[in-house]
N, CA, C and O atoms as a Tripos MOL2 file, in Angstrom:
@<TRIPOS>MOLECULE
protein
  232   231    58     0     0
PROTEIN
NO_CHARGES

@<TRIPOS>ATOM
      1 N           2.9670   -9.7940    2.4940 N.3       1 UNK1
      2 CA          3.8520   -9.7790    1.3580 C.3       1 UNK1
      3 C           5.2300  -10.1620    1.8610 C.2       1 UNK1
      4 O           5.7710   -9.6520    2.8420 O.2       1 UNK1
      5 N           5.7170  -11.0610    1.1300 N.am      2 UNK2
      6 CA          7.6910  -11.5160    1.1480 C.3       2 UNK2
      7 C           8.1190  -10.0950    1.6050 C.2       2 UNK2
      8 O           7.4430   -9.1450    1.9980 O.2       2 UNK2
      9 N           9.4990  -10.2570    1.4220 N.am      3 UNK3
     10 CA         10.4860   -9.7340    1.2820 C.3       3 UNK3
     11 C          11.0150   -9.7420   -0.5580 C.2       3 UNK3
     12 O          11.8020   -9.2180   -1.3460 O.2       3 UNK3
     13 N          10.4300  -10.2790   -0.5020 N.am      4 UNK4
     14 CA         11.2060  -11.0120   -2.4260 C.3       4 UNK4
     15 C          10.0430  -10.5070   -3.1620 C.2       4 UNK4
     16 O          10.3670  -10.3020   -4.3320 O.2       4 UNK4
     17 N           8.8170  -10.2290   -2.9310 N.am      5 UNK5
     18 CA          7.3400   -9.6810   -3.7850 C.3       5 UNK5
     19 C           7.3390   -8.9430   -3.1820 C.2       5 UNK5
     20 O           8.0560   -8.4010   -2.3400 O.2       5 UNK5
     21 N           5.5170   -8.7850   -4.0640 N.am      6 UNK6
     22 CA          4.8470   -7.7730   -3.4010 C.3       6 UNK6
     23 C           3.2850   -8.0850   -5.2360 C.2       6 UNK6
     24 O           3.0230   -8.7540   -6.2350 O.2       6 UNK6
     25 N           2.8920   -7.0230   -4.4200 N.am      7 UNK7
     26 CA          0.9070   -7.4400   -5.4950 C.3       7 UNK7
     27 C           0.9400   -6.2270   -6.2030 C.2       7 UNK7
     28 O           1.3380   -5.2060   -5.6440 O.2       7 UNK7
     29 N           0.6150   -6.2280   -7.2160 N.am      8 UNK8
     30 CA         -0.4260   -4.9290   -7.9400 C.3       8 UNK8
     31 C          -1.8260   -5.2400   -8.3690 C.2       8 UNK8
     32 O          -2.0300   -6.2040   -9.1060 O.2       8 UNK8
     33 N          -2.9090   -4.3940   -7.9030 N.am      9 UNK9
     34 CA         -4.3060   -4.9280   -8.5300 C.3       9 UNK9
     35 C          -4.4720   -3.9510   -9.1460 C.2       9 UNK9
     36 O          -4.4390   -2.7460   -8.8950 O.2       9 UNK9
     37 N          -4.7420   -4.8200  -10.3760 N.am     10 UNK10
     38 CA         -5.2690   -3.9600  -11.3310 C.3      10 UNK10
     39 C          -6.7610   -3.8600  -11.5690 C.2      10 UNK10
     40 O          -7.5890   -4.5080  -10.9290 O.2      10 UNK10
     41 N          -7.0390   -3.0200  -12.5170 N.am     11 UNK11
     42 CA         -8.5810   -3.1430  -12.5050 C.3      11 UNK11
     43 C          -9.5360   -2.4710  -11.7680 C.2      11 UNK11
     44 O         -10.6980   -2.2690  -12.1200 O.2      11 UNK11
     45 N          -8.7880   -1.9860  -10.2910 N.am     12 UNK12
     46 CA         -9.0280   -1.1790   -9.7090 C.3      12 UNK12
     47 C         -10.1990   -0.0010   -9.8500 C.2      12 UNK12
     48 O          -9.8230    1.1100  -10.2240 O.2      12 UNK12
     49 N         -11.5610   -0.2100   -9.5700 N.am     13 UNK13
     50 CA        -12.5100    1.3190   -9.5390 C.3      13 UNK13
     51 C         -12.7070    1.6880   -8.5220 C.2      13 UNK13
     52 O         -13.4160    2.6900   -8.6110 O.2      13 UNK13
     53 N         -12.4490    1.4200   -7.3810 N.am     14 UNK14
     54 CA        -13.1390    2.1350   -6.1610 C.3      14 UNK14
     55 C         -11.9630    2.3090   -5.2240 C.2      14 UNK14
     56 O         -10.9840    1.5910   -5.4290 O.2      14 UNK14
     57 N         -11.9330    3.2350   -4.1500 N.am     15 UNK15
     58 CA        -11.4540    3.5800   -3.1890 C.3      15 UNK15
     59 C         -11.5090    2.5120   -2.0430 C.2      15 UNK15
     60 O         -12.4570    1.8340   -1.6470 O.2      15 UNK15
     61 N         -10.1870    2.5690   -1.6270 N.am     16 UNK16
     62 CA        -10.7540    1.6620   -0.5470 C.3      16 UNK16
     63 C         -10.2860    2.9400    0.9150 C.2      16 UNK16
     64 O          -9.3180    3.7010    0.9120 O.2      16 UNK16
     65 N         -11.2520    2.8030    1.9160 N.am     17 UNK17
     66 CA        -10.7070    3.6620    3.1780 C.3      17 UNK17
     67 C         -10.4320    3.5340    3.6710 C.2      17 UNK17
     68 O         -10.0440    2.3740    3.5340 O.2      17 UNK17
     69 N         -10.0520    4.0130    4.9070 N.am     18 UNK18
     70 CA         -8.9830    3.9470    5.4280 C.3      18 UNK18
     71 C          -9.5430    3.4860    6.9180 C.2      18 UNK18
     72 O         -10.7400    3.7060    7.1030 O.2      18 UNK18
     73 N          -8.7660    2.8400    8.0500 N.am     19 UNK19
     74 CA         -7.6450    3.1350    7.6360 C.3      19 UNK19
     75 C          -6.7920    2.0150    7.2600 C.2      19 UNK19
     76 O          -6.9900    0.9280    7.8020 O.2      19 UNK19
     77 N          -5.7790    2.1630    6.3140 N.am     20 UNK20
     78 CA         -5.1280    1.0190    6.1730 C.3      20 UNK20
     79 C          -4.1380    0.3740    7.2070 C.2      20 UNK20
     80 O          -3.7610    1.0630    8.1540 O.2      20 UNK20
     81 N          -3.8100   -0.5980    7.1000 N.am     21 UNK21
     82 CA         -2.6020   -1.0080    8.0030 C.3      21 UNK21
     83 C          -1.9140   -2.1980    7.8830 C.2      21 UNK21
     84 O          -2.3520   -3.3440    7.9810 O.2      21 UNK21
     85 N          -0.3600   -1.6650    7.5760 N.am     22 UNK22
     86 CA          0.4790   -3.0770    7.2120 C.3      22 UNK22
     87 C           1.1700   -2.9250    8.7560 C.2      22 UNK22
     88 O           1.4720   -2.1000    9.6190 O.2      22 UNK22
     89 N           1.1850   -4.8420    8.3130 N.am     23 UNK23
     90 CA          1.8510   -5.2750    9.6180 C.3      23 UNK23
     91 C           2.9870   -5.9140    8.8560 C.2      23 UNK23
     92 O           2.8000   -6.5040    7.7910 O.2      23 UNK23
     93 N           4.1530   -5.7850    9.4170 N.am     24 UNK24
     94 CA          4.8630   -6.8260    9.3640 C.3      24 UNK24
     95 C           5.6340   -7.9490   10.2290 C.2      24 UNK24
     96 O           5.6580   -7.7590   11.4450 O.2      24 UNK24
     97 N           6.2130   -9.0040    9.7630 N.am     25 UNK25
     98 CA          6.5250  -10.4480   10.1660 C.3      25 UNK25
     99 C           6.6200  -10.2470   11.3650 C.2      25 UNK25
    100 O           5.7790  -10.8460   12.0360 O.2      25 UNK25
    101 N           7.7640   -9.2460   12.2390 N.am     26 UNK26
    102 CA          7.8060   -9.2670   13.7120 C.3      26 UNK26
    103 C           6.6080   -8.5970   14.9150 C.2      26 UNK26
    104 O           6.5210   -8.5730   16.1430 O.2      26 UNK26
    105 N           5.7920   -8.0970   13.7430 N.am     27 UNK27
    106 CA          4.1500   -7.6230   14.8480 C.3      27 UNK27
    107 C           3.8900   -6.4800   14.3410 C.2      27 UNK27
    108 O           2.7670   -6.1160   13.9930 O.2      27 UNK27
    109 N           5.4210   -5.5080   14.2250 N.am     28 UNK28
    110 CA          4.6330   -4.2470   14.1690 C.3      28 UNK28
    111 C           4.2100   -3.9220   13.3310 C.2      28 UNK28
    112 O           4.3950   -4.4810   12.2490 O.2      28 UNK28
    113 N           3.2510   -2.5790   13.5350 N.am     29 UNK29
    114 CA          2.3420   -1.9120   12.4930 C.3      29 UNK29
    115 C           2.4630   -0.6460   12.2080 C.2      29 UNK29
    116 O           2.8730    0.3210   12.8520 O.2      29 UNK29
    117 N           2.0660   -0.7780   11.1930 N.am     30 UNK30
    118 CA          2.3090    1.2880   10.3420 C.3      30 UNK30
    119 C           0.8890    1.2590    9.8060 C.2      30 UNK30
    120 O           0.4610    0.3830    9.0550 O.2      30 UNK30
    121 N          -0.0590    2.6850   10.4300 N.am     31 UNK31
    122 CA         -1.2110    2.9910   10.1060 C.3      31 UNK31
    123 C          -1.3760    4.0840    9.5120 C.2      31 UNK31
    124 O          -1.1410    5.1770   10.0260 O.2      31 UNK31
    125 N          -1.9050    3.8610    8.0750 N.am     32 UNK32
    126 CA         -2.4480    5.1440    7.3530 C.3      32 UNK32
    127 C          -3.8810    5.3590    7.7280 C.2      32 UNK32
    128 O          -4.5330    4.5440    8.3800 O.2      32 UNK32
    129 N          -4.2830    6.3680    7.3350 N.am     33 UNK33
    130 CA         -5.1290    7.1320    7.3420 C.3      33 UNK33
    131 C          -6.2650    7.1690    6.0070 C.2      33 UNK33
    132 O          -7.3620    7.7250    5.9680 O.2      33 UNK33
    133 N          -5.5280    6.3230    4.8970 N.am     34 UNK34
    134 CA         -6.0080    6.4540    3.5790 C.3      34 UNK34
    135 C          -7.0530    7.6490    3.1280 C.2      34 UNK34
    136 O          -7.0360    8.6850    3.7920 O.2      34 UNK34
    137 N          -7.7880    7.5520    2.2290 N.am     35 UNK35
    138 CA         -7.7470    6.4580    1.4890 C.3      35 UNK35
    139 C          -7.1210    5.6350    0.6110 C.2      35 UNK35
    140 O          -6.1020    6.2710    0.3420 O.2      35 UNK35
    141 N          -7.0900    4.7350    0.0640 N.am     36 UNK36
    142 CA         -6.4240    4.4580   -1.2160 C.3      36 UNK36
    143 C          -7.1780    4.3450   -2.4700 C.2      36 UNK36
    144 O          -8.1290    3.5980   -2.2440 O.2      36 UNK36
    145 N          -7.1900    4.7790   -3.7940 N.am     37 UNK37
    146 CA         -7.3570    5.1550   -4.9360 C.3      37 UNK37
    147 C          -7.1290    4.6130   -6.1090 C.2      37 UNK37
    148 O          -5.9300    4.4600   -6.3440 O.2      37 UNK37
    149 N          -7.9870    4.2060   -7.0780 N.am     38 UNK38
    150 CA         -7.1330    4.0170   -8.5250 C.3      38 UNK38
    151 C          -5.8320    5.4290   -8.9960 C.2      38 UNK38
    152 O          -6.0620    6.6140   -9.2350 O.2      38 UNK38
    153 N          -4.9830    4.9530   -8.9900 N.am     39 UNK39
    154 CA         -3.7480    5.7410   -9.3190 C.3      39 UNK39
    155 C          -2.6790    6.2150   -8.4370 C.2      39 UNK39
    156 O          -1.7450    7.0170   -8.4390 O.2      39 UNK39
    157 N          -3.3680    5.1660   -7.5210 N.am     40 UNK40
    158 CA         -2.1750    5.7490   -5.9990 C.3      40 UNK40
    159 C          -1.7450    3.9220   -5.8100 C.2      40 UNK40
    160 O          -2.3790    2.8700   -5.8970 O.2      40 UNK40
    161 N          -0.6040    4.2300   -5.5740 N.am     41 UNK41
    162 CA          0.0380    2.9390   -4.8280 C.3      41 UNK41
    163 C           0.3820    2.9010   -3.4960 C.2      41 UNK41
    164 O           0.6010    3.9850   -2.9560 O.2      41 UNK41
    165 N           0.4780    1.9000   -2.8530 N.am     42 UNK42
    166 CA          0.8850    1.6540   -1.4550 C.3      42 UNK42
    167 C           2.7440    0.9700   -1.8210 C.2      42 UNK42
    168 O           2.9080    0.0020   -2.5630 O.2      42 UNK42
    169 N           3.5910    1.4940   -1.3330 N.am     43 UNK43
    170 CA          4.8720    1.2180   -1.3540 C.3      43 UNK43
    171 C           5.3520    1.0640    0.1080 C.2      43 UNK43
    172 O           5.3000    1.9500    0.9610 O.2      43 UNK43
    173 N           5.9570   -0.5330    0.3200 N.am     44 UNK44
    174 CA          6.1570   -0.6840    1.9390 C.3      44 UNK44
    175 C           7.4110   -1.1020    1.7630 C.2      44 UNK44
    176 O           7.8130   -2.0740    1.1220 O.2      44 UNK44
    177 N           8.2030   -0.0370    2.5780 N.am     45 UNK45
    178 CA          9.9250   -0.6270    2.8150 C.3      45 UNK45
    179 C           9.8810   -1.2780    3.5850 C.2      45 UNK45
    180 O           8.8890   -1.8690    4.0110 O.2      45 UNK45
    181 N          11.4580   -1.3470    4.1140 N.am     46 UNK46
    182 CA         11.5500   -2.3850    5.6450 C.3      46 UNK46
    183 C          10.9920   -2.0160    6.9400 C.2      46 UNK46
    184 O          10.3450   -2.7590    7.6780 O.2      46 UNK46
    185 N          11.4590   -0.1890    7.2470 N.am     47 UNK47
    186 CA         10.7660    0.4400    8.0860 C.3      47 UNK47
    187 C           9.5980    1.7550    8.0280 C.2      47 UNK47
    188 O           9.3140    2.6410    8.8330 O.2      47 UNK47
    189 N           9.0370    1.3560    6.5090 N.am     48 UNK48
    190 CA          7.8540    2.6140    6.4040 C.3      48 UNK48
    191 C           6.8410    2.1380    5.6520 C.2      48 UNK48
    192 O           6.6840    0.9180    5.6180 O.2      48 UNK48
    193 N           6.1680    2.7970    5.0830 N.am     49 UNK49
    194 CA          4.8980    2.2180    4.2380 C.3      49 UNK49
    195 C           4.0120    3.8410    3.8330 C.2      49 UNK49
    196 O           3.6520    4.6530    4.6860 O.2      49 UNK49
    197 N           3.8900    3.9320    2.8900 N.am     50 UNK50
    198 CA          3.1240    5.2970    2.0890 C.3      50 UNK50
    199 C           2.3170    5.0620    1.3200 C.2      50 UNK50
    200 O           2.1500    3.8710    1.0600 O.2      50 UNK50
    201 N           1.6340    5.8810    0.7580 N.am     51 UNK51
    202 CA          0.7620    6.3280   -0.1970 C.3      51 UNK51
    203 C           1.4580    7.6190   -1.2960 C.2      51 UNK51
    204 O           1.6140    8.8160   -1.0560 O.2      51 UNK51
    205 N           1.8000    6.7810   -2.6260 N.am     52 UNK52
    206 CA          1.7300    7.4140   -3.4650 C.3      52 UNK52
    207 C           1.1910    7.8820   -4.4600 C.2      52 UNK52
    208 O           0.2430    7.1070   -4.5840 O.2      52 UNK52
    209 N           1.1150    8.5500   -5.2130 N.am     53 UNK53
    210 CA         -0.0070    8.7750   -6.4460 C.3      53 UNK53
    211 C           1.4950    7.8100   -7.7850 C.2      53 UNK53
    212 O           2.7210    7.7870   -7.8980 O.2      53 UNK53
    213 N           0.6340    7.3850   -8.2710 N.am     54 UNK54
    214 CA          1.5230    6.4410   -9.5090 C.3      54 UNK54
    215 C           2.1170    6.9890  -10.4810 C.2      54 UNK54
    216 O           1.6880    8.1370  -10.5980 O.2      54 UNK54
    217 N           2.8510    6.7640  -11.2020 N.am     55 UNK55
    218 CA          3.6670    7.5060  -12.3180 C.3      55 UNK55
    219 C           3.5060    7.1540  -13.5760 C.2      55 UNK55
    220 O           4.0420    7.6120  -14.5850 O.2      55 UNK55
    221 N           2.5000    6.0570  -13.4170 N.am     56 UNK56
    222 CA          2.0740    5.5990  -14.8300 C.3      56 UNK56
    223 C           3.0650    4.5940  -15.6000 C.2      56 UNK56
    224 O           2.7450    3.9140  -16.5750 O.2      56 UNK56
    225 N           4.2470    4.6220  -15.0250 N.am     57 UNK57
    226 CA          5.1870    3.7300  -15.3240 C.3      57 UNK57
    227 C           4.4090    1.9360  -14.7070 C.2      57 UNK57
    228 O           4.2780    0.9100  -15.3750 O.2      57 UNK57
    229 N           4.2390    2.0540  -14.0270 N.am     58 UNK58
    230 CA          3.6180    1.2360  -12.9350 C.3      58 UNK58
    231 C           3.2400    0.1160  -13.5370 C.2      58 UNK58
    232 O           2.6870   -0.7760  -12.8930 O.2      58 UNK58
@<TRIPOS>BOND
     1     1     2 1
     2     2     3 1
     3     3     4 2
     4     3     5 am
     5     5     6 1
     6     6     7 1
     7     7     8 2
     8     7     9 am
     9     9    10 1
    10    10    11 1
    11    11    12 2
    12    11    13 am
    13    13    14 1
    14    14    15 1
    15    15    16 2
    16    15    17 am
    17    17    18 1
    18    18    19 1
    19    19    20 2
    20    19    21 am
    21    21    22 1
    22    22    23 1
    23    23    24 2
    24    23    25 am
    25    25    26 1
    26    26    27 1
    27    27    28 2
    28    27    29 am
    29    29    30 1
    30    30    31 1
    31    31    32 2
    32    31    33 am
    33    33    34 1
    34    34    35 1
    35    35    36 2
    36    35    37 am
    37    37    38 1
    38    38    39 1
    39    39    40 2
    40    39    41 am
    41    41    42 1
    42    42    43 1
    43    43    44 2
    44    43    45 am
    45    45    46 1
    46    46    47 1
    47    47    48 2
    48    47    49 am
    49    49    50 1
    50    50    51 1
    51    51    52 2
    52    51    53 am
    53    53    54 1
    54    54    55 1
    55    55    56 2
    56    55    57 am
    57    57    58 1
    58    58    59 1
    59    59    60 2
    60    59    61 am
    61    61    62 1
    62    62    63 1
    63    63    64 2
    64    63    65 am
    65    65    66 1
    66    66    67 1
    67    67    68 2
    68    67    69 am
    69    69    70 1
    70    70    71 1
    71    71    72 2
    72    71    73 am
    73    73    74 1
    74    74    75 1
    75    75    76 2
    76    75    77 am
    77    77    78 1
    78    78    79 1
    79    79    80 2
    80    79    81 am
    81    81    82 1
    82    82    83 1
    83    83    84 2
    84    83    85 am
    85    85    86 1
    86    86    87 1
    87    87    88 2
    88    87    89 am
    89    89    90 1
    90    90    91 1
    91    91    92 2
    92    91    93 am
    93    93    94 1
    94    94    95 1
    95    95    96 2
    96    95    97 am
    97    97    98 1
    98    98    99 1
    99    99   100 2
   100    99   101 am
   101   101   102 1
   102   102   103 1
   103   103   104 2
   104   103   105 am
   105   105   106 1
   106   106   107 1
   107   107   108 2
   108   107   109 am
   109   109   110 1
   110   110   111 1
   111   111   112 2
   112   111   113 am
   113   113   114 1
   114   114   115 1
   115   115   116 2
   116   115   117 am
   117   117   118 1
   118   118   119 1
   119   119   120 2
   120   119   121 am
   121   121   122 1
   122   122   123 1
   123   123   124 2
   124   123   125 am
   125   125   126 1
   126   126   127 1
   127   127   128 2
   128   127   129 am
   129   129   130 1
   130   130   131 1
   131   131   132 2
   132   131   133 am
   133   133   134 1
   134   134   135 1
   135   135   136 2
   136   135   137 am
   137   137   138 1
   138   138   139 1
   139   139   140 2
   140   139   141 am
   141   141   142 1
   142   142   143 1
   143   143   144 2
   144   143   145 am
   145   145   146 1
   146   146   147 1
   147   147   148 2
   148   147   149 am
   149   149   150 1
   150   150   151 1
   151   151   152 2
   152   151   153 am
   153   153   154 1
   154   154   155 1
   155   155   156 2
   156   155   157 am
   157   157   158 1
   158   158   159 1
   159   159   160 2
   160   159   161 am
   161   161   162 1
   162   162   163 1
   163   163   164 2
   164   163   165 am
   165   165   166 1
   166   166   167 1
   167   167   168 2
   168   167   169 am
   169   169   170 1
   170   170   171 1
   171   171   172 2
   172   171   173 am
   173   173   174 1
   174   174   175 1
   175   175   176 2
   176   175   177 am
   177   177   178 1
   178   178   179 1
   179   179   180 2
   180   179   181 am
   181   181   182 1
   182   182   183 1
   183   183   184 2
   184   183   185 am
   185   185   186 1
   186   186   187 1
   187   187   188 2
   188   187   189 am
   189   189   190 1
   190   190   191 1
   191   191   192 2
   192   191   193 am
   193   193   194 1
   194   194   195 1
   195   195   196 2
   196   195   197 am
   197   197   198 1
   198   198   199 1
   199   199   200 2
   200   199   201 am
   201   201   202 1
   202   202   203 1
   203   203   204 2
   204   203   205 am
   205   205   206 1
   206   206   207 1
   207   207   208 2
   208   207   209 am
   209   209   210 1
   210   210   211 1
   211   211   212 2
   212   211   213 am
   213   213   214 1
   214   214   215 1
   215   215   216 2
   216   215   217 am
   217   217   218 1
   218   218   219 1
   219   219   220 2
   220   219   221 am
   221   221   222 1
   222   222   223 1
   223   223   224 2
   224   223   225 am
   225   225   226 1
   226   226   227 1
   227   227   228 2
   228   227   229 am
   229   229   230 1
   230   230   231 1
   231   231   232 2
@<TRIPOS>SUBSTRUCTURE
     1 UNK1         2 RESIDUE 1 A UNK
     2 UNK2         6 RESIDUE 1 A UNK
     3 UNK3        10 RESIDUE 1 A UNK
     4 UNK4        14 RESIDUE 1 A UNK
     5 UNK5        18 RESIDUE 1 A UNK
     6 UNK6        22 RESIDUE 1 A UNK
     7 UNK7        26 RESIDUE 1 A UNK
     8 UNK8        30 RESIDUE 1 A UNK
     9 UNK9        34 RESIDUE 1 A UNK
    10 UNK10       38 RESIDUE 1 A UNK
    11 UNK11       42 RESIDUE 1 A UNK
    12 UNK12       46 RESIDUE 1 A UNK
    13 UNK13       50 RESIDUE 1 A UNK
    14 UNK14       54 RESIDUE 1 A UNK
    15 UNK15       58 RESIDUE 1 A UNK
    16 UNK16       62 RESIDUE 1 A UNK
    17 UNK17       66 RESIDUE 1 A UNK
    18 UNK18       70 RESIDUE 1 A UNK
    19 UNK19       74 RESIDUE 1 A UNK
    20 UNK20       78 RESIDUE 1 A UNK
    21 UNK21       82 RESIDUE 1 A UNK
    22 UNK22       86 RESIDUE 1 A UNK
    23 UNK23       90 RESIDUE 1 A UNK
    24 UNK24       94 RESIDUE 1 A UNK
    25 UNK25       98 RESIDUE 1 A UNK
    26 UNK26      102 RESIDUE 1 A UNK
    27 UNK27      106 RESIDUE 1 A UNK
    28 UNK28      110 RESIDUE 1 A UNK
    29 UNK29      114 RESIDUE 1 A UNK
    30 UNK30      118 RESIDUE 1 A UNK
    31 UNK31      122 RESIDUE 1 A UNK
    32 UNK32      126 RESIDUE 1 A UNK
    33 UNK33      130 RESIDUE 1 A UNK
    34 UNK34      134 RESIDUE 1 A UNK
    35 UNK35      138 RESIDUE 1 A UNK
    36 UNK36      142 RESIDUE 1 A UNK
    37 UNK37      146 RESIDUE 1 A UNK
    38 UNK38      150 RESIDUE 1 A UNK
    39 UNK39      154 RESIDUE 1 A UNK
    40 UNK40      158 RESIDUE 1 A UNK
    41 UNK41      162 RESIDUE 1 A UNK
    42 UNK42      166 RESIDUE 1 A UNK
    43 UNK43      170 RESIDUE 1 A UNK
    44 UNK44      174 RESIDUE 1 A UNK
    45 UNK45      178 RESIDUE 1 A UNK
    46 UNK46      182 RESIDUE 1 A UNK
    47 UNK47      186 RESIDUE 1 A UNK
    48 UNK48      190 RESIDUE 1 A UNK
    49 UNK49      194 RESIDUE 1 A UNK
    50 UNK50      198 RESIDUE 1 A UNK
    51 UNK51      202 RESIDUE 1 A UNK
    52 UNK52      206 RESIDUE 1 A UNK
    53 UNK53      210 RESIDUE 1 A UNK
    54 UNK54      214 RESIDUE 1 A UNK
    55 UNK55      218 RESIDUE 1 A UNK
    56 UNK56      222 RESIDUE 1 A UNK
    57 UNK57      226 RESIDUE 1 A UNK
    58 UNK58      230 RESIDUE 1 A UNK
């Protein structure tokens, strides 16, 4: 993902497990543990990356 985006999938039924892992542009990596969920989002700053549950705003 840019700097300027980023994805939402919708439609979403299944879990995906874990573990996840974003990399970004200069190599490094941030590893969750997931899973990830219909109703949880993945939100990646410059230096972190989480698992949230969604707010429905979404």
């Amino acid at each position: 993902m840019t700097a300027e985006g980023g994805v939402v999938l919708h439609d979403v039924t299944d879990c995906y497990e874990g573990p996840i892992v974003v990399t970004y542009a200069e190599g490094r990596t941030v590893e969750l543990d997931g899973p990830i969920c219909p109703g949880q989002r993945l939100v990646i700053g410059n230096t972190t990356a989480q698992l949230l549950e969604s707010t429905g705003r979404d």
